[in-house]
DSSP file (Angstrom, degrees, kcal/mol; ACC not computed):
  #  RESIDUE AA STRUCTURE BP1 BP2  ACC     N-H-->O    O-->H-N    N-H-->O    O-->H-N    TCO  KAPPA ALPHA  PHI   PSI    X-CA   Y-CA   Z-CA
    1    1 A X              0   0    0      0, 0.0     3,-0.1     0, 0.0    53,-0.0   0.000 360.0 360.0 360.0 140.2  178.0   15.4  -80.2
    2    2 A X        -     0   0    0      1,-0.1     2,-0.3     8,-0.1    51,-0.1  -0.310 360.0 -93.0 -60.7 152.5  179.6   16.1  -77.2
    3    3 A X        -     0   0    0      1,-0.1     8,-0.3     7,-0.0    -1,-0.1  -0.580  35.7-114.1 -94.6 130.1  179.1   13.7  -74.2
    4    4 A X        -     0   0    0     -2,-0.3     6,-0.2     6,-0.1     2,-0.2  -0.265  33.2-149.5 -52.4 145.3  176.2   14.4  -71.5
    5    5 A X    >   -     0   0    0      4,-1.4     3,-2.6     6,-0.0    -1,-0.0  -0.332  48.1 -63.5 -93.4-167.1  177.9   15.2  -67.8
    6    6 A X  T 3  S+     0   0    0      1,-0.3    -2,-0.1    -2,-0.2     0, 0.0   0.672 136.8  39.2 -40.4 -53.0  176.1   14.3  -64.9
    7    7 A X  T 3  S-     0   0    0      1,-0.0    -1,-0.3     0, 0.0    -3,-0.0  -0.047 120.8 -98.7-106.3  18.6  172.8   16.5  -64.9
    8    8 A X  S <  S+     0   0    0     -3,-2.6    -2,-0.2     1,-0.2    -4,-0.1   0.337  77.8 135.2  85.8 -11.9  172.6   15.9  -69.0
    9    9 A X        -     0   0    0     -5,-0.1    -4,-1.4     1,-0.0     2,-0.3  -0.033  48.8-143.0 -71.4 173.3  174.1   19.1  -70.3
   10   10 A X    >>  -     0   0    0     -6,-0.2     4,-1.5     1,-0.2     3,-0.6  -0.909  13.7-147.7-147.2  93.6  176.6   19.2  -73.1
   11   11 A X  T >4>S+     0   0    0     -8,-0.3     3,-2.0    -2,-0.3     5,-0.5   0.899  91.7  51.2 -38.6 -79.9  179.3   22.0  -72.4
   12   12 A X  T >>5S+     0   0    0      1,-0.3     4,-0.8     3,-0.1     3,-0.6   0.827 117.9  34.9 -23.9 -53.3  180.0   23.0  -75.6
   13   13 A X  H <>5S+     0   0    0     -3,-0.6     4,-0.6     1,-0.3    -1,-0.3   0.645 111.2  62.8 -95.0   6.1  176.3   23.6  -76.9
   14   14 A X  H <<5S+     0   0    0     -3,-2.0    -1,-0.3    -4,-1.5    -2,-0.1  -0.758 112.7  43.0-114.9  64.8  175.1   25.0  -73.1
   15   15 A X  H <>5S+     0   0    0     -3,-0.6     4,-0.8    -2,-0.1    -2,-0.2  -0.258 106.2  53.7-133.1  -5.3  177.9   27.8  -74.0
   16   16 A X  H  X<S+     0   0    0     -4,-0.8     4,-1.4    -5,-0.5    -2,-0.2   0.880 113.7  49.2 -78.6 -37.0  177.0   28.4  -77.5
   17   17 A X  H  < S+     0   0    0     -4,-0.6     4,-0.4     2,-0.2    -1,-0.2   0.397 105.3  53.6-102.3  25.2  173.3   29.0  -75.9
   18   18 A X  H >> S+     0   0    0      2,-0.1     4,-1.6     3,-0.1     3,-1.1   0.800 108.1  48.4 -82.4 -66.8  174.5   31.3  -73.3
   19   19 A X  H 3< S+     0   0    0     -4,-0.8     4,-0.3     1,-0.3    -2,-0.2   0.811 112.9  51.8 -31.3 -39.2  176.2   33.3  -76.2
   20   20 A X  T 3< S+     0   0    0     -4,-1.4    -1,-0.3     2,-0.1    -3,-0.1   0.930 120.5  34.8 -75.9 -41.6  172.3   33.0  -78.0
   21   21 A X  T <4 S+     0   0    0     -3,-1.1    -2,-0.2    -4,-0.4    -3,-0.1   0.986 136.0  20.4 -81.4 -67.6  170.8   34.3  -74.7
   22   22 A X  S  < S-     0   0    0     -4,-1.6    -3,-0.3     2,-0.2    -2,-0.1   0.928  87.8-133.1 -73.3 -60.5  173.7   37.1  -73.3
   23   23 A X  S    S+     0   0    0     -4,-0.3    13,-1.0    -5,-0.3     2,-0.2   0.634  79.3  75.5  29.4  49.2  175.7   37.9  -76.9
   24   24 A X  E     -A   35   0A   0     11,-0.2     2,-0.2    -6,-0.1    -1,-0.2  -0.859  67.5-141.3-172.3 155.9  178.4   37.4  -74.7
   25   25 A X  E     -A   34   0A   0      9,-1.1     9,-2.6    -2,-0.2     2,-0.4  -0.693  21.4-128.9 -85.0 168.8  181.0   35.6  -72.5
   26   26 A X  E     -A   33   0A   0     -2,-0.2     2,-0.5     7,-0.2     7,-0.2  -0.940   6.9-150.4-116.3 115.1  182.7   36.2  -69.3
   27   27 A X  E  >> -A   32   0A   0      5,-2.4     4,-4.5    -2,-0.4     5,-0.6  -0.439  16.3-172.7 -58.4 112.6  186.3   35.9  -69.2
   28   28 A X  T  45S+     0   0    0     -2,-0.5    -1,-0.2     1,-0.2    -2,-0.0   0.458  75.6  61.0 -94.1  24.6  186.5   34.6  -65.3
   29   29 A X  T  45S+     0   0    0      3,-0.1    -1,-0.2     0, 0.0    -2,-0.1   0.739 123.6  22.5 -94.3 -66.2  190.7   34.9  -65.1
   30   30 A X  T  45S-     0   0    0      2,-0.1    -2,-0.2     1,-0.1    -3,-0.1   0.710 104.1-121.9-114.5  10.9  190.4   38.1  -65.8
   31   31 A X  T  <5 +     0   0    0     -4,-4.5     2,-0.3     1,-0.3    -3,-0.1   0.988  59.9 150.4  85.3  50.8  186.8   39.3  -64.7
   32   32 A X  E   < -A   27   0A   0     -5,-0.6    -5,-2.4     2,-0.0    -1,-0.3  -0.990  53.4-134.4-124.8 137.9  186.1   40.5  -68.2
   33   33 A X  E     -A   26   0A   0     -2,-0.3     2,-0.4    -7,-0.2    -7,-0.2  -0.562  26.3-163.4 -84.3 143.1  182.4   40.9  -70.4
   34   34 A X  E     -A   25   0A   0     -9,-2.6    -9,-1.1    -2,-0.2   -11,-0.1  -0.839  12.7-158.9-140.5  80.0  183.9   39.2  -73.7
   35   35 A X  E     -A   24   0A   0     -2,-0.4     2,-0.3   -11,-0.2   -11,-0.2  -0.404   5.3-155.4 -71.5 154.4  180.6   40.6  -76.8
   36   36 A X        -     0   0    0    -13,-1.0     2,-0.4   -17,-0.1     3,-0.2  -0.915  15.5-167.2-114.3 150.2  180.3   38.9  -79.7
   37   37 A X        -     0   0    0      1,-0.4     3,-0.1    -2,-0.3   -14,-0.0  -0.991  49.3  -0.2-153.6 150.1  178.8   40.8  -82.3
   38   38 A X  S    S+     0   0    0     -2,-0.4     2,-0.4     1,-0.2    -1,-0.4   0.914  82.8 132.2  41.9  91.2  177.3   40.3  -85.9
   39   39 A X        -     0   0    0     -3,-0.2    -1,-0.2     2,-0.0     2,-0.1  -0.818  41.3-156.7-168.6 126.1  177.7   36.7  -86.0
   40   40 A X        -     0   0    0     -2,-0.4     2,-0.3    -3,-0.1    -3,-0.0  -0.255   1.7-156.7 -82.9-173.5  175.0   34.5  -87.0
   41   41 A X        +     0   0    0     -2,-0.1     2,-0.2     2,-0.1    -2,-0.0  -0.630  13.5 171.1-162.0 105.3  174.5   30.5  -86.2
   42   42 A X        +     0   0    0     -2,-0.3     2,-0.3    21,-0.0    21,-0.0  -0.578  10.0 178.3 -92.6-179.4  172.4   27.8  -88.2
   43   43 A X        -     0   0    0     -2,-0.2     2,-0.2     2,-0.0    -2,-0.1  -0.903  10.9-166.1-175.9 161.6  172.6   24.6  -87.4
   44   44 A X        -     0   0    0     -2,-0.3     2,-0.3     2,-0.0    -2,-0.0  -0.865   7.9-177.5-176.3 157.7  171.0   21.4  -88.6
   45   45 A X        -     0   0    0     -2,-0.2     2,-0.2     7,-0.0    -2,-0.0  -0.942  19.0-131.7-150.0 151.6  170.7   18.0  -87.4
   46   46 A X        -     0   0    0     -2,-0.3     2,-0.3     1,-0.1     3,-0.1  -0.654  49.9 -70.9-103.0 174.3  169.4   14.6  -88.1
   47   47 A X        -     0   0    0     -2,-0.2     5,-0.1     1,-0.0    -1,-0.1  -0.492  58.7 -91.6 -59.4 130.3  167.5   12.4  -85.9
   48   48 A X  S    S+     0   0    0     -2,-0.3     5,-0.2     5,-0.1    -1,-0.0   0.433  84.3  66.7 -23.0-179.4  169.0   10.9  -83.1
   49   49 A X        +     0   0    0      3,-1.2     3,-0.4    -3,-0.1    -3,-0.1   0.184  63.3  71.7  53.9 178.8  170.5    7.6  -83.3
   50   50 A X  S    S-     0   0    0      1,-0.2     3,-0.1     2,-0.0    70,-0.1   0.998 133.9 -42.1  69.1  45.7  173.8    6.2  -85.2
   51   51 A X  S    S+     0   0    0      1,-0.2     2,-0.4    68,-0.0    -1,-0.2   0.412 120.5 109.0 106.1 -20.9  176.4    8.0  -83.0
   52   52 A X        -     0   0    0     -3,-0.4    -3,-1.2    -5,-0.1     2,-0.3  -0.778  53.5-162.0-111.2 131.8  174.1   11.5  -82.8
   53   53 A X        -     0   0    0     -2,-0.4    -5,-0.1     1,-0.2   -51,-0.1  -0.649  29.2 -73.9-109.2-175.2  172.6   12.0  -79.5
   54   54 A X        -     0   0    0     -2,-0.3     2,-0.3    -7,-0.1    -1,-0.2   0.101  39.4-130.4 -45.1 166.4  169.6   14.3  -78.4
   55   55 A X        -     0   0    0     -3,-0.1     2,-0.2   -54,-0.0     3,-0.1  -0.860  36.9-101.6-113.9 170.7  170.1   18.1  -78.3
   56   56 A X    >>  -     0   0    0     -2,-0.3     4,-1.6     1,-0.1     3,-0.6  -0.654  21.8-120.1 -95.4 150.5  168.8   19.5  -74.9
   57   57 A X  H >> S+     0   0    0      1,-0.3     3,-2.3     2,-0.2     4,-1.0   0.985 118.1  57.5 -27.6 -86.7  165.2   21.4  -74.8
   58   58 A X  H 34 S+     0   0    0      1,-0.3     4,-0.3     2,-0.2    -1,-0.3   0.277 110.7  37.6 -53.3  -4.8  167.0   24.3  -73.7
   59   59 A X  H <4 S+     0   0    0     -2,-0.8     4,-0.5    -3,-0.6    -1,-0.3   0.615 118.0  55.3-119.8 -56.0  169.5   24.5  -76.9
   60   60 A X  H << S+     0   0    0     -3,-2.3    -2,-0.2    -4,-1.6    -3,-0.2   0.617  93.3  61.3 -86.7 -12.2  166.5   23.4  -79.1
   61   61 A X  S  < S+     0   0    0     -4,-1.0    -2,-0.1     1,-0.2     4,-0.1   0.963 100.6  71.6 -75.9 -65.8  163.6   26.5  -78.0
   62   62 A X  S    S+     0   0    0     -4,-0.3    -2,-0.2     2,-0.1    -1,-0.2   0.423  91.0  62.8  -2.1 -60.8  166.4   28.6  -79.6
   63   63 A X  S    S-     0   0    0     -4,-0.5     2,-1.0    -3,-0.1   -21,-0.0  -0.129  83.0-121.0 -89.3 162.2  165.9   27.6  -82.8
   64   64 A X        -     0   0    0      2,-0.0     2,-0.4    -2,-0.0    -2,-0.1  -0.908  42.8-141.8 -94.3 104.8  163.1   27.8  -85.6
   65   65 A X        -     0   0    0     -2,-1.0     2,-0.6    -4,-0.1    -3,-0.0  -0.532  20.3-172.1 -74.5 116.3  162.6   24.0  -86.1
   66   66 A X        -     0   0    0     -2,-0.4     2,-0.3     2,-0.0    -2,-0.0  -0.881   9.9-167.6-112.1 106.4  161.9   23.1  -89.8
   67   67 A X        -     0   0    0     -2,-0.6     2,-0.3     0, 0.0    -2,-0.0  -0.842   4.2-168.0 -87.8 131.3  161.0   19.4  -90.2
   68   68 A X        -     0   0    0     -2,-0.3     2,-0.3     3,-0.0    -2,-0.0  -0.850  16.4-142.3-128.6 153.7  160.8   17.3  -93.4
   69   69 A X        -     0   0    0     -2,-0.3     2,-0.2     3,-0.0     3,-0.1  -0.803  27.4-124.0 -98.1 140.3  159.4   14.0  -94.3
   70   70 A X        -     0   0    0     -2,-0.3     2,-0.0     1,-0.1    59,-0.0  -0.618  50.1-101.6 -86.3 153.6  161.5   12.1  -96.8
   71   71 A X        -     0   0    0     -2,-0.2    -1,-0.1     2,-0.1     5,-0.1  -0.316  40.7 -85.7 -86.4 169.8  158.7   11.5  -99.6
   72   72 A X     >  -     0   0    0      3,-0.1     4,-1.0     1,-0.1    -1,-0.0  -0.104  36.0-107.0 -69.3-172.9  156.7    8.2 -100.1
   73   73 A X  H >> S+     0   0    0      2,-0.2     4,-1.6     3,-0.2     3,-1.2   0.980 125.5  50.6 -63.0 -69.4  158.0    5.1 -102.4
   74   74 A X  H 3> S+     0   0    0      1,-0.3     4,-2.8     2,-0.2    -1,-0.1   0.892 110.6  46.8 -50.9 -46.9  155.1    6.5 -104.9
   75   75 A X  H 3> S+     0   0    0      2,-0.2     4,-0.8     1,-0.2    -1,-0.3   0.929 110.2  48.2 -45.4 -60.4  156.3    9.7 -104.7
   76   76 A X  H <X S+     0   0    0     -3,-1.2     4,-1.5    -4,-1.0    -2,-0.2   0.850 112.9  48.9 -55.4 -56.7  160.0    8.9 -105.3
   77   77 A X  H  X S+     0   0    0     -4,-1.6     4,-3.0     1,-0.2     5,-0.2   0.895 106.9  58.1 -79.5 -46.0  159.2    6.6 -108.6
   78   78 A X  H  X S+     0   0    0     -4,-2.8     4,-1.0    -5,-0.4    -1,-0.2   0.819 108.4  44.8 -70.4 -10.6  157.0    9.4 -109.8
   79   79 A X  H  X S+     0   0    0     -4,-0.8     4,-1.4     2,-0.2    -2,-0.2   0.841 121.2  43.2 -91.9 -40.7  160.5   12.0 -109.6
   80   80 A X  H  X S+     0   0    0     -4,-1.5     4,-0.6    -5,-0.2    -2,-0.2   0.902 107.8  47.8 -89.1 -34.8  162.4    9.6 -111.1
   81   81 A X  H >X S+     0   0    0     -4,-3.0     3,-1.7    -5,-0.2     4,-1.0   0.996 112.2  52.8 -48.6 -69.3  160.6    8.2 -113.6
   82   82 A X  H >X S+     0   0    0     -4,-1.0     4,-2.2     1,-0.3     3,-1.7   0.744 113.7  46.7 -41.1 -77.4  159.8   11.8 -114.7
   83   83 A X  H 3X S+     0   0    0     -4,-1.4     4,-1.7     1,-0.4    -1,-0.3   0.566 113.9  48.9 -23.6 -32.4  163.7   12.4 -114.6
   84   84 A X  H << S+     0   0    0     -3,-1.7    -1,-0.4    -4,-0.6    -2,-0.3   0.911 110.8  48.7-107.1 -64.0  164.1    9.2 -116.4
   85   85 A X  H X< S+     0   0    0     -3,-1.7     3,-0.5    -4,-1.0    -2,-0.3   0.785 108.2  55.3 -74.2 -46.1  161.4   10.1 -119.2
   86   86 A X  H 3< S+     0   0    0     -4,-2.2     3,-0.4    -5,-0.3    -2,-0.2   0.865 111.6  39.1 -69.4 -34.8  162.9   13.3 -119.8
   87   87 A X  T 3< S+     0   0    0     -4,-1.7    -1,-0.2     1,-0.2    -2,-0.2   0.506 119.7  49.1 -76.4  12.4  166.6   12.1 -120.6
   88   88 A X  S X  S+     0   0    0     -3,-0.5     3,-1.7    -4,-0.1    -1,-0.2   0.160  78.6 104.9-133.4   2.7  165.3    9.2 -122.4
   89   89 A X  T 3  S+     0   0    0     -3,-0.4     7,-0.1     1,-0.3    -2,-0.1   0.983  89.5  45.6 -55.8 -46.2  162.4   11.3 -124.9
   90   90 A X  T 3  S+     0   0    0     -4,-0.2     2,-0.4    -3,-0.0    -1,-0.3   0.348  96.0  98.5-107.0  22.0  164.7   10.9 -127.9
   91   91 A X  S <  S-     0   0    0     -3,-1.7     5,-0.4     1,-0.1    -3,-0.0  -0.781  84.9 -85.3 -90.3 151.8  165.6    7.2 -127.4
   92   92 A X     >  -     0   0    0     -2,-0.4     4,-1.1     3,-0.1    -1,-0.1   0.121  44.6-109.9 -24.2 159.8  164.2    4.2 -129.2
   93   93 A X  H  > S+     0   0    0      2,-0.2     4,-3.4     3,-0.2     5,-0.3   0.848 117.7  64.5 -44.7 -51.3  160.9    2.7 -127.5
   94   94 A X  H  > S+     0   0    0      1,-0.2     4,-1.0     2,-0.2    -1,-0.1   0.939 109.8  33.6 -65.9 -51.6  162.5   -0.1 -126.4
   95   95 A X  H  4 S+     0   0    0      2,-0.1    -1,-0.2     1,-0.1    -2,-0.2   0.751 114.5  63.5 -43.6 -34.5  164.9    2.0 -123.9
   96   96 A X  H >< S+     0   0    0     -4,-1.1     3,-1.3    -5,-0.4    -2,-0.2   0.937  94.7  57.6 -38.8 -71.8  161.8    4.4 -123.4
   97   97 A X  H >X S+     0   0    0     -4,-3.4     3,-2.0     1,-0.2     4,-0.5   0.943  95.1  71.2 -28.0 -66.0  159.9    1.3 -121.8
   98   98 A X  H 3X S+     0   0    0     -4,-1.0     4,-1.0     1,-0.3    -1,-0.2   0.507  71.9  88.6 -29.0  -3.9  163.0    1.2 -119.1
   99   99 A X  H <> S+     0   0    0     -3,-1.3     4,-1.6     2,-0.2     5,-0.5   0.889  93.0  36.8 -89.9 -31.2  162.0    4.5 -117.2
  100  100 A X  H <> S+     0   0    0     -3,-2.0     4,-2.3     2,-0.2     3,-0.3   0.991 115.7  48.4 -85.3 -45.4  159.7    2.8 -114.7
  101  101 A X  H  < S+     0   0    0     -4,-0.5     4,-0.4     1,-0.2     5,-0.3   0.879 114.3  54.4 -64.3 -43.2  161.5   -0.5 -114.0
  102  102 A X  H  X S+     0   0    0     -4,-1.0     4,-1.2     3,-0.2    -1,-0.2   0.934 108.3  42.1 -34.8 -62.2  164.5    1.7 -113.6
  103  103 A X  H >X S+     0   0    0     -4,-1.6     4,-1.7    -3,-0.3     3,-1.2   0.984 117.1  55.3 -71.9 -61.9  163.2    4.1 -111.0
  104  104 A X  H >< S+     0   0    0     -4,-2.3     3,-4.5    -5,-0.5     5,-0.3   0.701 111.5  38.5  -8.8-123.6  161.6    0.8 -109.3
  105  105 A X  H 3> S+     0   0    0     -4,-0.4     4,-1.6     1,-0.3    -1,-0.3   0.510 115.0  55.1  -9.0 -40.2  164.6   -1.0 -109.0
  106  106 A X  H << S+     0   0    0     -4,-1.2    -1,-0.3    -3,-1.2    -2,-0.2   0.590 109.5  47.0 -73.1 -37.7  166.7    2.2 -108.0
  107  107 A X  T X< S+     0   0    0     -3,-4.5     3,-1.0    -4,-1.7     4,-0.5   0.977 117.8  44.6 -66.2 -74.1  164.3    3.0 -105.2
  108  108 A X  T >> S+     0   0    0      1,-0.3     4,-3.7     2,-0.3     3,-2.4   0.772 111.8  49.1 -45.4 -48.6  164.4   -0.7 -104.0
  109  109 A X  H 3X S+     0   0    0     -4,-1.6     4,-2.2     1,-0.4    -1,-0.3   0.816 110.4  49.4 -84.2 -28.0  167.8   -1.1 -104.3
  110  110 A X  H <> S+     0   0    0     -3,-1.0     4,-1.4     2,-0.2    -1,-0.4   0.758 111.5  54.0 -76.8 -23.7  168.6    2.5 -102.2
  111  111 A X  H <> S+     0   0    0     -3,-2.4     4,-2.4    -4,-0.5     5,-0.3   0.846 107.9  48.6 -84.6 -42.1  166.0    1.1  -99.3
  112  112 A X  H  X S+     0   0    0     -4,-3.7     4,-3.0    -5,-0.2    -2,-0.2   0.976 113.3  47.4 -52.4 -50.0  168.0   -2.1  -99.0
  113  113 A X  H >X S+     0   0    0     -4,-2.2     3,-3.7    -5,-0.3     4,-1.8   0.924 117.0  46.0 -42.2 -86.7  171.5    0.1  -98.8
  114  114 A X  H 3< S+     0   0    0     -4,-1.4    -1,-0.2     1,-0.3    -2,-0.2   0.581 109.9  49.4 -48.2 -42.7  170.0    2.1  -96.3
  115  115 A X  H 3< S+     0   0    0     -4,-2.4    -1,-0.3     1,-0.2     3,-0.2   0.892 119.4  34.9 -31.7 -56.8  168.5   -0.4  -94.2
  116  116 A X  H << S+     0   0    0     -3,-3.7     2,-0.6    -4,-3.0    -2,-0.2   0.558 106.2  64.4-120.2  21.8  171.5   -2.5  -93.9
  117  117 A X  S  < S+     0   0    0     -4,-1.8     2,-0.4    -5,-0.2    -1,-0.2  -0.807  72.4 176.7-110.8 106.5  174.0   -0.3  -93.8
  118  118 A X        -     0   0    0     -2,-0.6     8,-0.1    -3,-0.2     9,-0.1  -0.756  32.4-104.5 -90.3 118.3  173.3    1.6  -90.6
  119  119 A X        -     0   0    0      7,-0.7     2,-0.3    -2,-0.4     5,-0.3  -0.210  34.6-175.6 -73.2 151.3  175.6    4.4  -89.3
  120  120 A X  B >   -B  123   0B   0      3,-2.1     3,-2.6    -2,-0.1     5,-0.2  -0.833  46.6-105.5-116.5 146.8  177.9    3.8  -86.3
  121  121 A X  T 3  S+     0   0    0      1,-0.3     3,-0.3    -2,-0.3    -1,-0.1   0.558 126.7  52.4 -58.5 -15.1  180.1    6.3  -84.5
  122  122 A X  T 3  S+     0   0    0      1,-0.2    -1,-0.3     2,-0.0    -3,-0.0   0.391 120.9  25.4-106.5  19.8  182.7    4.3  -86.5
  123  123 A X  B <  S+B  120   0B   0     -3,-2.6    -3,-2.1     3,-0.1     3,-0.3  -0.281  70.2 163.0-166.3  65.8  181.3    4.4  -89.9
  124  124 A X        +     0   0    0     -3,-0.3    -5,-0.1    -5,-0.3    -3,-0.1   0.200  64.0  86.1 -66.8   7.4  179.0    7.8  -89.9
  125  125 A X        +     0   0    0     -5,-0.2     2,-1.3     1,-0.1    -1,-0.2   0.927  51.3  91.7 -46.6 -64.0  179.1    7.5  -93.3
  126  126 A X        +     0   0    0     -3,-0.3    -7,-0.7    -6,-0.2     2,-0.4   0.113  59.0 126.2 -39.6  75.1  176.4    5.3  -93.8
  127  127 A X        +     0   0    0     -2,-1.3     2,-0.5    -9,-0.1    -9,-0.1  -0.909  34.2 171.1-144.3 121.4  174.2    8.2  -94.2
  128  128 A X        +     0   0    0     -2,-0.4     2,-0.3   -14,-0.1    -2,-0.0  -0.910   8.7 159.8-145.5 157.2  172.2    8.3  -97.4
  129  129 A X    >>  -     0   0    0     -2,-0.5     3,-1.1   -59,-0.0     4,-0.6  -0.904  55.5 -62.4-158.3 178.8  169.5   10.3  -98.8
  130  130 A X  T 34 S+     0   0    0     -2,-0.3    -2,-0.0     1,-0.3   -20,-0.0   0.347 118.8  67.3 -70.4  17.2  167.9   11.2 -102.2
  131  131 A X  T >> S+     0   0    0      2,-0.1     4,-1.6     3,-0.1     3,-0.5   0.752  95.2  52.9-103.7 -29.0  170.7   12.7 -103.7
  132  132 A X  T <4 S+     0   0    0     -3,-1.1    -2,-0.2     1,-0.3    -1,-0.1   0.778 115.0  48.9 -69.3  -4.6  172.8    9.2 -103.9
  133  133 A X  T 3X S+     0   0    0     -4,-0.6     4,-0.8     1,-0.1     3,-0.5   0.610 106.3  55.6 -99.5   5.1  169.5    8.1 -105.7
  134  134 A X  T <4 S+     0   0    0     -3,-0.5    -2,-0.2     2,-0.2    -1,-0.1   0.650  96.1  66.1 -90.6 -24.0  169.6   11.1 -107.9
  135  135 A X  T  < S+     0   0    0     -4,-1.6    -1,-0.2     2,-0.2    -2,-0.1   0.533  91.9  58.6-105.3  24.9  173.0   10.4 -109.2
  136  136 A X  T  4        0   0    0     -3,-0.5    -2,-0.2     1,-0.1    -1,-0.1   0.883 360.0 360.0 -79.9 -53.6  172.2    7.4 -110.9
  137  137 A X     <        0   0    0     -4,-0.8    -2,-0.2   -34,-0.0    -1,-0.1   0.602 360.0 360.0 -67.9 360.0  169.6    9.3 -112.9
């Protein structure tokens, strides 16, 4: 994200939402209306912290905001186990057994990552979600 100036604005995204409001710039050198035309913009963002700062109100009525909840621990063991139970139908019992203590363990082991590897504007990596626990299964 670009860094707030004095009064909080962020140049870069307080001219992307002049371009949302006008469909245009103004070239001020040479005193020319500059359209933009057929061009779409999504966007998506995570929550603040780690390196990512707020987006301004004015930036953010733009948009249609779609928020999601990451799902609960019970929730999560029940998608993976099921995942887990379905590659595993045609193995022995004894591997069969393995599908819960798996997704268990798998969960835990992904809240611990995430916890204490936090991202930093020098290691925005540390950013993890339910697909790095989805490619263990």
């Amino acid at each position: 994200m670009p860094k707030k100036e004095t009064f909080g604005a962020q140049p870069p995204i307080e001219l992307l939402r002049q371009w949302i409001d006008y469909g245009c710039w103004y070239d001020r050198h040479k005193v020319v209306k500059n359209e933009i035309r057929a061009l779409q913009l999504i966007a998506a963002m995570g929550k603040p912290g780690g390196g990512r700062a707020e987006i301004s109100p004015r930036m953010l009525s733009k948009f249609h905001v779609i928020n999601y909840i990451n799902p609960s621990e019970q929730n999560l063991k029940r998608i993976f186990e099921t995942l887990a139970t379905t590659k595993f139908h045609s193995f022995p019992e004894e591997i069969k057994a393995l599908c819960d203590p798996l997704a268990v363990a798998t969960i835990q082991l992904f809240n611990s990552v995430s916890e204490q590897f936090l991202p930093t504007p020098a290691k925005s990596h540390y950013v993890f979600n339910m697909r790095d626990i989805s490619k263990v299964f």
